[in-house]
C-alpha positions as CSV (number, residue, x, y, z in Angstrom):
1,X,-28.8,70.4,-3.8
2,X,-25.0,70.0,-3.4
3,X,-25.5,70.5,0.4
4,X,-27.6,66.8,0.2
5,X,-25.5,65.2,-1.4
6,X,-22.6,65.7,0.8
7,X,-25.6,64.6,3.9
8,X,-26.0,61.5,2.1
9,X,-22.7,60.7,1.6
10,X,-21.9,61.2,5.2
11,X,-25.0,59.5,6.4
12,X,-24.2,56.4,4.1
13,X,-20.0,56.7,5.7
14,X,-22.2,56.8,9.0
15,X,-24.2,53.8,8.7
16,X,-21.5,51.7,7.1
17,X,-19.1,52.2,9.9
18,X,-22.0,51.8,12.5
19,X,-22.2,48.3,10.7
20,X,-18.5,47.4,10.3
21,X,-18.3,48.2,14.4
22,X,-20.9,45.6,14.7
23,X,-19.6,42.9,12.7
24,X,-16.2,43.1,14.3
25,X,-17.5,43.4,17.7
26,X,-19.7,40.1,16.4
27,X,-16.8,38.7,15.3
28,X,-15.0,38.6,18.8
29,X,-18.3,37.1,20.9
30,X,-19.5,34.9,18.7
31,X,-16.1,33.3,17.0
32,X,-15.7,29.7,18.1
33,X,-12.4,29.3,19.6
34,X,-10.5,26.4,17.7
35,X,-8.9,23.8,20.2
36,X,-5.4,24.2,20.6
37,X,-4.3,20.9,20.2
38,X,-5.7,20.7,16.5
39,X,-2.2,23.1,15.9
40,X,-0.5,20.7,18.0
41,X,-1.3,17.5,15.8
42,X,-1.3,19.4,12.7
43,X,2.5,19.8,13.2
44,X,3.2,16.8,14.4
45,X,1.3,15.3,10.8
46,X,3.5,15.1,7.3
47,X,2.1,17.3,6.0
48,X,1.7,15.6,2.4
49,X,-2.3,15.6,2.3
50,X,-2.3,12.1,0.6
51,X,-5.8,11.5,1.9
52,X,-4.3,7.9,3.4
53,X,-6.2,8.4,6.6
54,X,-9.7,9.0,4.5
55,X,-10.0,12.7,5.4
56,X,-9.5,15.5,2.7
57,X,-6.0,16.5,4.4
58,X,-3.8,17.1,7.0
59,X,-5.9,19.5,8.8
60,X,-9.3,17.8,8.3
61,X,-7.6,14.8,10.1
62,X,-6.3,17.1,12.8
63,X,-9.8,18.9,13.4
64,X,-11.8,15.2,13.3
65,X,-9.3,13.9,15.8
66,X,-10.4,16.7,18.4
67,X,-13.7,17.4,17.5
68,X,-15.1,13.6,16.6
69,X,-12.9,11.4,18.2
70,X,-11.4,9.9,14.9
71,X,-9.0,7.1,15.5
72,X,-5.1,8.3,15.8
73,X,-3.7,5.6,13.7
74,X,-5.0,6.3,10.3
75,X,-1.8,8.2,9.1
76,X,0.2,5.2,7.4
77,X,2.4,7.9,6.4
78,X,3.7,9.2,9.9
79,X,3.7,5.6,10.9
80,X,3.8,4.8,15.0
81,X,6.3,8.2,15.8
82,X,3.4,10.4,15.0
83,X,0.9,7.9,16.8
84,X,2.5,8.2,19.9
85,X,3.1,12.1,19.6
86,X,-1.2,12.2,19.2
87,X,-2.0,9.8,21.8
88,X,0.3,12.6,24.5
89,X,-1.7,15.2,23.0
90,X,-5.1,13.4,23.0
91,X,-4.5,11.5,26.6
92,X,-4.9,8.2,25.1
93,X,-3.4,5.2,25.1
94,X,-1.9,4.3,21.6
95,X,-1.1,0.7,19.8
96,X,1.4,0.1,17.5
97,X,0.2,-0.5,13.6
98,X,2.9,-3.0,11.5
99,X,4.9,-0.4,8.7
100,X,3.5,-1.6,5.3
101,X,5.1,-1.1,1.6
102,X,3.8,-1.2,-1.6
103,X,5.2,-4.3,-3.7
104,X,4.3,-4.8,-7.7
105,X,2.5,-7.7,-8.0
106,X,3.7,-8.5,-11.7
107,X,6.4,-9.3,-13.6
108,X,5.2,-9.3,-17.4
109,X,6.6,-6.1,-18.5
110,X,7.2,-5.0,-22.6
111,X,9.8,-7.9,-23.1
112,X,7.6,-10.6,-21.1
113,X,4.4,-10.3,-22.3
114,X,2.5,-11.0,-25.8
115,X,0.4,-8.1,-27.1
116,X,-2.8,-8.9,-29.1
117,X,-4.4,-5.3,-29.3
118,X,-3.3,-1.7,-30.1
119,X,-4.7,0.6,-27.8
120,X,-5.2,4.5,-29.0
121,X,-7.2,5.8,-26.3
122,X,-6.3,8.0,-23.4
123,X,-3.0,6.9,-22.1
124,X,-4.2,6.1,-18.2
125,X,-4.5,3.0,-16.8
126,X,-8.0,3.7,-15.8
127,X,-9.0,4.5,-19.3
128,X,-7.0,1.6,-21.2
129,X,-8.6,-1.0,-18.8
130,X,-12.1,-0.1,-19.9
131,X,-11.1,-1.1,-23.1
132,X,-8.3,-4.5,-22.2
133,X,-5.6,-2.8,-22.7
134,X,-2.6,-4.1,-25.1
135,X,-1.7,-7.4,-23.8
136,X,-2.7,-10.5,-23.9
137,X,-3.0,-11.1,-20.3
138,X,-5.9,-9.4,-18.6
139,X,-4.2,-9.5,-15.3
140,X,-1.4,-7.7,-16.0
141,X,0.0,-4.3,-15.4
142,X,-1.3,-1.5,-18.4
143,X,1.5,0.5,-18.3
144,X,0.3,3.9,-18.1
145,X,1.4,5.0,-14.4
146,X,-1.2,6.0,-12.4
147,X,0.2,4.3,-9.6
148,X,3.2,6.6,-10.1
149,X,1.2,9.6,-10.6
150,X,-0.7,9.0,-7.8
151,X,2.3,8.5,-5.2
152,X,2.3,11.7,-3.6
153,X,5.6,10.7,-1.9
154,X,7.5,10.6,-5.2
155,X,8.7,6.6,-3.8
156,X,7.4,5.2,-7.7
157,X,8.8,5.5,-11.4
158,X,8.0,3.5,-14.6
159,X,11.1,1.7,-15.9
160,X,12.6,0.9,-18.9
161,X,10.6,-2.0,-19.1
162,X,7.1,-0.9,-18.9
163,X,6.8,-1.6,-15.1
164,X,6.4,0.5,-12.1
165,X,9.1,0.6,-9.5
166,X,8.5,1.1,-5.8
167,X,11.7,3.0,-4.0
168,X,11.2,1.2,-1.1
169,X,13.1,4.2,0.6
170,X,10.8,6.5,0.4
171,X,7.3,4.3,0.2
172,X,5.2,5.2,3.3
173,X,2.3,2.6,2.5
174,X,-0.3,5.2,2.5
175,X,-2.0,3.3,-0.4
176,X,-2.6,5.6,-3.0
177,X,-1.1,3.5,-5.8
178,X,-3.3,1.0,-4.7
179,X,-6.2,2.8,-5.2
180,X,-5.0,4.1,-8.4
181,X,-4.0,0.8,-10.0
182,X,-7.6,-1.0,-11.8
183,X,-6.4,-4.1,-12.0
184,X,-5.1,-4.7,-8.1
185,X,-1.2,-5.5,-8.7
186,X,-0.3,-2.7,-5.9
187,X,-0.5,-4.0,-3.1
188,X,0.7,-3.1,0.4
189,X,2.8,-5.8,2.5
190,X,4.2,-6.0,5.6
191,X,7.8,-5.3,6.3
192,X,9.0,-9.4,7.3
193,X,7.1,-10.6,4.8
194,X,10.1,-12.1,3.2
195,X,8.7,-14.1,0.2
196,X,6.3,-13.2,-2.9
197,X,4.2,-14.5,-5.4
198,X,5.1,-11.7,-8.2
199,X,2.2,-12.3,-10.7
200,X,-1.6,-12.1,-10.7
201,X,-2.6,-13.7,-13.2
202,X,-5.5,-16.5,-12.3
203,X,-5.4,-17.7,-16.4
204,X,-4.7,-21.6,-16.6
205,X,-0.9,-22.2,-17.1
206,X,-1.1,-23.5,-20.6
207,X,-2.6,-19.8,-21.4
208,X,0.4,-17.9,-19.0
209,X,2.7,-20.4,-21.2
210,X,1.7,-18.9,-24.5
211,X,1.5,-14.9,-23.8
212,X,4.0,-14.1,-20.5
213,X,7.5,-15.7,-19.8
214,X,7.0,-14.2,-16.2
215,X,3.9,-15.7,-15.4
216,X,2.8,-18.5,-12.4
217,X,1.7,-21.6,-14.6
218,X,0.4,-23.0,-11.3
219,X,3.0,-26.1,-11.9
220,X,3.0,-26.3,-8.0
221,X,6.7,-26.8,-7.8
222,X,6.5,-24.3,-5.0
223,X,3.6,-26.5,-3.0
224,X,6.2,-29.8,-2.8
225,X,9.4,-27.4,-2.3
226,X,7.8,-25.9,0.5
227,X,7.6,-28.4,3.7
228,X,5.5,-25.6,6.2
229,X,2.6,-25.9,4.1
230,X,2.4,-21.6,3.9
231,X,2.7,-21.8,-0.4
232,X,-0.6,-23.2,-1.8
233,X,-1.9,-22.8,-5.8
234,X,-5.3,-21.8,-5.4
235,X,-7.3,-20.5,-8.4
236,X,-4.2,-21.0,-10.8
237,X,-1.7,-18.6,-8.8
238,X,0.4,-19.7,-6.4
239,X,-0.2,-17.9,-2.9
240,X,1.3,-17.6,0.4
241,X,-0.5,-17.6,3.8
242,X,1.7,-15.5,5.9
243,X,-0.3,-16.2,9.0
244,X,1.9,-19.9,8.4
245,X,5.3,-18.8,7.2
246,X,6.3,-15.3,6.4
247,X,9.5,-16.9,4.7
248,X,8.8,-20.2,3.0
249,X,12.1,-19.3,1.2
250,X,12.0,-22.9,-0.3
251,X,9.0,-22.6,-2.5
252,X,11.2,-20.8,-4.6
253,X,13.9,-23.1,-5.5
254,X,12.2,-24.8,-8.3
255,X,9.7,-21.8,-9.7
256,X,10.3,-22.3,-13.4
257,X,9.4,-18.7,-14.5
258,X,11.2,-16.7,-11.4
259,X,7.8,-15.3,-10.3
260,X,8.2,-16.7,-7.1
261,X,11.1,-14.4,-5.0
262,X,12.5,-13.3,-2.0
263,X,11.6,-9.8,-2.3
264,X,14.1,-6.7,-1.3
265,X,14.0,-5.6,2.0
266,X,13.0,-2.3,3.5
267,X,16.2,-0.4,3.7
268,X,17.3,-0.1,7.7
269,X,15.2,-3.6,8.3
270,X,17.6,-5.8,6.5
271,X,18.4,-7.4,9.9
272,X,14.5,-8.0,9.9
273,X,14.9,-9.9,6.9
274,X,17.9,-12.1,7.6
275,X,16.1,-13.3,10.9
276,X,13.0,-14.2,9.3
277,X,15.0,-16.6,6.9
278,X,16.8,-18.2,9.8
279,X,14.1,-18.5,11.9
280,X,12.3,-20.2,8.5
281,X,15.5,-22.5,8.2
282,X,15.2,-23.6,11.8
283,X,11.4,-24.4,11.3
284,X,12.1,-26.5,8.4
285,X,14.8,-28.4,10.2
286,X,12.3,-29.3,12.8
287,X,9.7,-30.4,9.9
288,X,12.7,-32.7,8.6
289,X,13.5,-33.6,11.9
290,X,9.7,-34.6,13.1
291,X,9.1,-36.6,9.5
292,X,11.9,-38.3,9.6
293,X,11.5,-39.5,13.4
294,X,8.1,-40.1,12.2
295,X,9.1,-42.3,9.4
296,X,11.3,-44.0,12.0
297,X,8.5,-44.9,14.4
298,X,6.5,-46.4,11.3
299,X,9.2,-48.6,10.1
300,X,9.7,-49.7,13.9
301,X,6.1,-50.5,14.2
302,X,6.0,-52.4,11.0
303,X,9.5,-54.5,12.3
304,X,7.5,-55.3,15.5
């Protein structure tokens, strides 16, 4: 009996090391061997798994770079360096992408806006816009910081005011605010664009009048201030087409709520903004200059 047992307990020790040799021997002929240069990009990549480049991380993107030929510029994070670094690894030839920043588009914090409602719900942005929020302007920024929480950089806090703030510093426009935010005042902006509308609100500017001191009320000061033709008021808010003018700095002369600035530059491209606003100066002396020749030539024609 006892004699048995101790077979069966050695035959089962047997078998199961018969089997563990087998798997481990399967393990070394069939195990696919993982490219090396999947390491090599996923060291060159930040590292923050922000999910900017629409992959679940880091390594996903490094495997579907190798394996599926994903594009090599989706990591707004690492920006062109770690482009470059891929397309030497990958043997292809790489283009630049333009550096982008996130930028709040509004300016109706606690002390600007009028609030209608009390809101007692779930204190996310997400959840409060289901419901309208507090204030009176449906456009406006809820409050609640999702944006922040979402900004896996740490480049976002909520100020005293009620406001998120962008620390243009450390803001890597991978877009995750954006995403986060409900109502679409994150948005991500090219470095030399020098001038913005800061307000979304499309409400008609007797409403912005009576419930936000830091709304556009589409009074189109900034249209007739603005001689390149780049500010326009469409849909109640004043806009500006960058593909004109990236610094139409004179559409914000006359602005009567302030919502129209020159924003602050990225730090290390200051020069990047001072040359835009010369080279915006010089254009609009060359307007003057054509109108008033213009002007010239008609009077002339009417002499004669």
């Amino acid at each position: 009996m006892f004699t048995g047992v101790i077979v069966s307990i050695v035959s089962m020790a047997g078998i199961g090391f018969v089997l563990s040799l087998i798997l481990a021997i399967a393990d070394k002929k069939l195990a696919v061997k993982e490219d090396p240069r999947v390491e090599e990009i996923l060291e060159i990549l930040p590292g923050a798994n922000c999910g900017a480049c629409g992959y679940a991380g880091c390594a996903a993107y490094a495997s579907a770079i190798v394996s599926d030929n994903a594009p090599i510029d989706l990591c707004k994070p690492g920006g062109n360096k770690v482009i470059e670094k891929i397309s030497k690894i990958m043997g292809v030839q790489s283009e630049s992408v333009e550096p982008k920043v996130a930028r709040v588009f509004c300016s109706g914090g606690e002390k600007e806006t009028v609030k209608d409602k009390i809101y007692t719900g779930i204190k996310t942005c997400a959840a409060a816009d289901m419901v309208g929020g507090e204030k009176a302007c449906t456009y406006s920024c809820l409050g609640y910081g999702d944006c922040v929480e979402a900004c896996p950089f740490d480049a976002m806090y909520m100020n005293d005011n009620g406001l998120p703030v962008v620390i243009l510093e450390k803001c890597t426009g991978c877009g995750e605010c954006v995403r986060a935010c409900p109502r679409g005042i994150m948005q991500l902006t090219s470095y030399d664009e020098v001038v913005h509308v800061f307000c979304s609100s499309r409400d008609k500017g007797a409403v912005v009048r009576k419930i936000c001191t830091a709304g556009c009320i589409a009074c189109k000061l900034c249209e007739k201030d603005d001689p390149t033709g780049a500010v326009k008021v469409i849909d109640n808010l004043a806009r500006v087409d960058y593909s004109i003018n990236k610094a139409p700095v004179d559409s914000i002369k006359r602005c009567p709520t302030k919502v129209i600035r020159i924003a602050d530059p990225v730090p290390g491209y200051e020069d990047l903004f001072d040359n835009m606003i010369e080279r915006n100066r010089k254009m609009v002396e060359e307007i003057e200059k054509a109108k008033n020749q213009s002007t010239k030539e008609n009077e002339a024609k009417k002499k004669a």
